[in-house]
Structure formats: structure tokens, C-alpha cells
N, C-alpha and C positions, 0 to 999 in steps of 0.2 A: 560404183555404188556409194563410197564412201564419201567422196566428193557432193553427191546427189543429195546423201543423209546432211552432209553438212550446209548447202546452197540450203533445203528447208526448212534447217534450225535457225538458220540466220534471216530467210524470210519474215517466221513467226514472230522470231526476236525485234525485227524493225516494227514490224506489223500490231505486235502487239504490248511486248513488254515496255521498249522505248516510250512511245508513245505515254503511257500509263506512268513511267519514273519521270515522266518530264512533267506533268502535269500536278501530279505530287511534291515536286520540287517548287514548281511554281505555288501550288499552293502553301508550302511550308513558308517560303516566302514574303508571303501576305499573313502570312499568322504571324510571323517576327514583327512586322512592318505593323500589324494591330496592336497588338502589345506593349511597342515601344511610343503608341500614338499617331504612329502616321497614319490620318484616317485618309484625308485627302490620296496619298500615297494607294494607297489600300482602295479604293472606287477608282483611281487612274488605270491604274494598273490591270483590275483586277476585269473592268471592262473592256481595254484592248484585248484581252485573255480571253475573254468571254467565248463560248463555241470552239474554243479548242479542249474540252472538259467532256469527258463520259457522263453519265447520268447521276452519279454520284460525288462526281469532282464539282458536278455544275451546281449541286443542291449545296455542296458545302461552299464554295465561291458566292452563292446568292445568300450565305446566312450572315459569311463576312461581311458581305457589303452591307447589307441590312442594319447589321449593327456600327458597322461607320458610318454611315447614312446617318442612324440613329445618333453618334455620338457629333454629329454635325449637326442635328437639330433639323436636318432633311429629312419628316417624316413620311412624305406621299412617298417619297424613292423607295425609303425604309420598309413601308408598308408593300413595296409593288414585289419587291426583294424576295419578300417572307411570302406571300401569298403567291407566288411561283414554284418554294418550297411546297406549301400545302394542296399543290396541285398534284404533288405524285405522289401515290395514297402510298407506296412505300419506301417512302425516302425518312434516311435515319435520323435526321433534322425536323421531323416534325411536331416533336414536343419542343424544341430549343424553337421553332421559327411560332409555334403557338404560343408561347410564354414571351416572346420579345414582342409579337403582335396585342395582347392583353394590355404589354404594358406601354406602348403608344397610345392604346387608348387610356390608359392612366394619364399618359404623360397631356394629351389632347384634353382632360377632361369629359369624357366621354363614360360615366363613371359606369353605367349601366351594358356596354359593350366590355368593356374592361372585365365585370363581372362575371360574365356569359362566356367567357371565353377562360377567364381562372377555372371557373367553375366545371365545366366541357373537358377540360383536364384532367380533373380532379372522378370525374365521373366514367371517362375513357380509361385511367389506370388510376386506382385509388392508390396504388403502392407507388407509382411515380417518386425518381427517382427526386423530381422538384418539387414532390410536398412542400418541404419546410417553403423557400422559396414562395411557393403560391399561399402558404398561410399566411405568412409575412405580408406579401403586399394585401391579400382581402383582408388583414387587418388595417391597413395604412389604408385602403378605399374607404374601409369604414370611419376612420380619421377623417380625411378629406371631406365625408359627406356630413362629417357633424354625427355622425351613428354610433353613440358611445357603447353599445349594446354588441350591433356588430363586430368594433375594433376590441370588446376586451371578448367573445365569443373566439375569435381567433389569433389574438395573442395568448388566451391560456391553453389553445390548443398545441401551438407553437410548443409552449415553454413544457405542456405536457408529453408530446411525444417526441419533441427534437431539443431538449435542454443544451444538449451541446452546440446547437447549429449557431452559422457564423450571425444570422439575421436577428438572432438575440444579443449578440457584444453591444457595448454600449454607443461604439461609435459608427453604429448602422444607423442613428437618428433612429429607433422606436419611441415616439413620444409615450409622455404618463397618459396613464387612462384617468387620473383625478379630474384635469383642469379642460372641458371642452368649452374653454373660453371663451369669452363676451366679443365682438367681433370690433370694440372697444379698445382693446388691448392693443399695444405695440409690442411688435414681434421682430423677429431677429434669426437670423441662420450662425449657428456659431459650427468656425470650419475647425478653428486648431488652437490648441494651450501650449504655451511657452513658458517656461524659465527663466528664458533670458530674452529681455526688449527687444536686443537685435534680431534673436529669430522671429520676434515675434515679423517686427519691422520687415523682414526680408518675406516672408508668407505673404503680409499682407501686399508687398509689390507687385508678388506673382499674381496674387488673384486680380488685383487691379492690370494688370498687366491685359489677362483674361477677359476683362469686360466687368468685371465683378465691384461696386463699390463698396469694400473693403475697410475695414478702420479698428482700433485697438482697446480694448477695455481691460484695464486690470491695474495691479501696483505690484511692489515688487514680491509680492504672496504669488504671483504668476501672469502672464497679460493671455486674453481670450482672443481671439480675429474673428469678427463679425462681419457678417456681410448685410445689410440694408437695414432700415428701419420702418417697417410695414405696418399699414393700417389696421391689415387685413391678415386672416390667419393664411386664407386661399393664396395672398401672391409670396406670402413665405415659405408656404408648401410647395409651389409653382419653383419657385428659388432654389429651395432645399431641393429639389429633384433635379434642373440642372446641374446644380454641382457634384451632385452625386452619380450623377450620368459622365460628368466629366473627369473622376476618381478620386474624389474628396470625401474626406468622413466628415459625416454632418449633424447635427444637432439644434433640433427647434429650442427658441428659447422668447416667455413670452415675454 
């Protein structure tokens, strides 16, 4: 009998437990491996893996990749990722794969889908845990769209009911609400402040390094590292959002 009890604890055990620690492992894996930037790493991997995931392994595996995806600047993949999430009405990923989905279409220009979908959050759980979050960027859409009404509607809501949150520090790039400038102007991404030339010097390689053309403003009161010289307020904003996608603190400057 004893033998019998122990042949069907060790069944269970293959059957169920294993299975469940290995896929967890795996995932913890790819969570190190996002983290550290290996996005490439992170959709290799993550899709040989694919179907060996329970219903809740598979939803958190499609949101990793969704946003490697995203930080690859592969948004069809990005998008197909999160909208596989939103097909299982109760998977716990569905405010994270609706707020990543929003902001594709931010990232698209798509400003009025972008909208609809902050929005759709906001109205599905008004207490959501990503308020500040979604006031933040419907204020930056309203930026984007020239809506000086909308973006300070939602940045004073911001600062009223989330004063502490991180989307208010200054080096989240919240532009002023003064200046919705002449499309005249020359504009500028400013990534990082230095003390001293050579760090500035060594920033500005990485970013160059990165695709970014990069270059140095300042004296020795401090040097700034900018990134391009724009016609246009739209492809500074465009700018300022890949870097910021890519984990740079950013700052418009016109």
C-alpha cells in the first residue's frame, strides 16, 4: 500500500508539479535576460518555448515578448503578442498588454486609437493600479497633438492625485505647458548632463554607437548630450520616444 501511495505521489509530482517549476524557471529566465536588454535573446528563446506554457505561463511569455518586440521597434509582432493576451478575458496581463497596446499606437501615431484605449482603462477600473501612468502619457498625446488644453487637463491631474509618482521626476521628459511652439523652431532631445567632458564624451559614443546622432553642448559650468537638430516639434517627439523606449532619460529642448 505504501509503495502504491508513493508510485501516485511521484506520478502527480512529474505530472504536474515538474512541469509547472520548469516553466517558471524558464520564465524567470527571460525576465533576467529583459532586464539585462537581451531583447533579441528574450523572442529567441522565448518562442522555441512557446507551447510548453500553461494558460498563464503562455499569457505572461506573450507580454515579454510583446515588449521586446516593442523595444526592437517590431511593432506588428509587438501588437500580435499583446492581442493574444487580450483574447483571454481572464488573464492577469490584461491591463499590462492594454497599456503597452495604447502605447504602440502612441508610438505609431495613431493618436486617436492610442486614446480609446487610455481611455477604456481608465473607465474599466478607474482605481487602476496604472492611473498615474495613463495620465502621464494622455497628457504627452495631448502634447503630441498640439492640445495645450488637453496636456495641462492631465498633467494637473497627474500632479494632483499622484504628486509623488515617478512620471512627474524631471527626467521623464514632461515638457512645459508654456511654450506649444511655432513648428519654426529647432528642437533638440537632450539625453544626459555631465561634469566632466569625458563622461560627457563617452555617452555621447554610446548613443552614437546606438544609431543616435549624438553631439555635446556646454562649457565647463557642465556639457548636455543631445541628440539631433529638428525642424519639426513631431520628429523630436518621434526621437524622444525611441530613446526613451530604449532606457534613456529624455528631455525636449526647443
Amino acid at each position: 500500500m505504501r509503495k502504491l501511495i508513493i508510485k501516485v505521489y511521484l506520478i502527480v509530482l512529474f505530472v504536474f508539479f515538474i512541469p509547472v517549476a520548469a516553466w517558471a524557471a524558464n520564465l524567470d529566465a527571460l525576465k533576467a535576460d529583459f532586464l539585462q536588454g537581451n531583447y533579441r535573446r528574450v523572442i529567441l528563446e522565448g518562442l522555441a518555448q512557446k507551447g510548453h506554457f500553461n494558460i498563464q505561463g503562455a499569457d505572461e511569455l506573450n507580454y515579454l515578448l510583446g515588449l521586446s518586440y516593442l523595444k526592437e521597434a517590431k511593432l506588428e509582432q509587438a501588437q500580435d503578442c499583446l492581442r493574444s493576451i487580450l483574447n483571454n478575458p481572464i488573464s492577469k496581463f490584461k491591463e499590462q498588454a492594454f497599456l503597452a497596446l495604447a502605447d504602440i499606437y502612441l508610438i505609431k501615431g495613431q493618436y486617436q486609437e492610442a486614446e480609446d484605449l487610455y481611455g477604456k482603462l481608465l473607465e474599466n477600473n478607474p482605481n487602476t493600479s496604472f492611473k498615474a501612468a495613463i495620465l502621464y502619457r494622455l497628457s504627452q498625446l495631448g502634447y503630441r497633438k498640439g492640445n495645450k488644453e488637453q496636456f495641462d487637463e492631465y498633467l494637473s491631474k497627474l500632479k494632483r492625485d499622484f504628486p509623488l509618482s515617478l512620471e512627474l521626476r524631471p527626467n521623464r521628459g514632461i515638457p512645459r505647458s508654456e511654450p506649444f511652439l511655432s513648428e519654426s523652431t529647432e528642437f533638440s532631445v537632450q539625453v544626459g548632463f555631465f561634469g566632466k567632458y569625458l563622461n560627457a564624451v563617452n555617452f555621447k559614443n554610446k548613443l552614437a554607437a546606438g544609431g543616435y546622432p549624438a553631439y555635446i553642448e556646454g562649457s565647463n559650468e557642465g556639457y548636455r548630450v543631445k541628440v539631433g537638430r529638428f525642424k519639426t516639434q513631431m520628429e523630436a517627439l518621434d526621437t524622444e520616444n525611441k530613446l526613451s523606449q530604449d532606457g534613456f532619460s529624455t528631455k525636449l529642448c526647443p
